[in-house]
Phi, psi and omega in degrees: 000334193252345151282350194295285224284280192314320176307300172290004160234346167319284170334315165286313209277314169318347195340288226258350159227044208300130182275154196286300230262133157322298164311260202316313182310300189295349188288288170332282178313327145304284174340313212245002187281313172280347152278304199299309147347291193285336166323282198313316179281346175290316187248014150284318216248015165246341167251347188245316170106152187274005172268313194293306163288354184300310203263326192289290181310142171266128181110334184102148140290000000 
């Protein structure tokens, strides 16, 4: 569920300049892994909660 949401909101933001090209995509997914990262950490820690992930993660949240 919660890549679903990320994917899916990455995808929307993307909508109107989606890159065309294998290469531009992979350019892009690079650029971009610490945002899509902290995404990916927003909606752990609005679903699953940060006391939970707190004991799960190493290093913490």
């Amino acid at each position: 569920m919660i890549v679903k949401k990320a994917v899916e909101k990455v995808a929307g933001a993307w909508a109107s300049n989606a890159p065309s090209t294998e290469p531009a995509i992979s350019r892009i997914l690079s650029d971009e892994a610490k945002n899509i990262e902290r995404l990916v950490q927003g909606y752990l820690t609005m679903y699953v909660g940060r006391e939970v992930l707190k004991r799960v993660v190493p290093g913490g949240v």
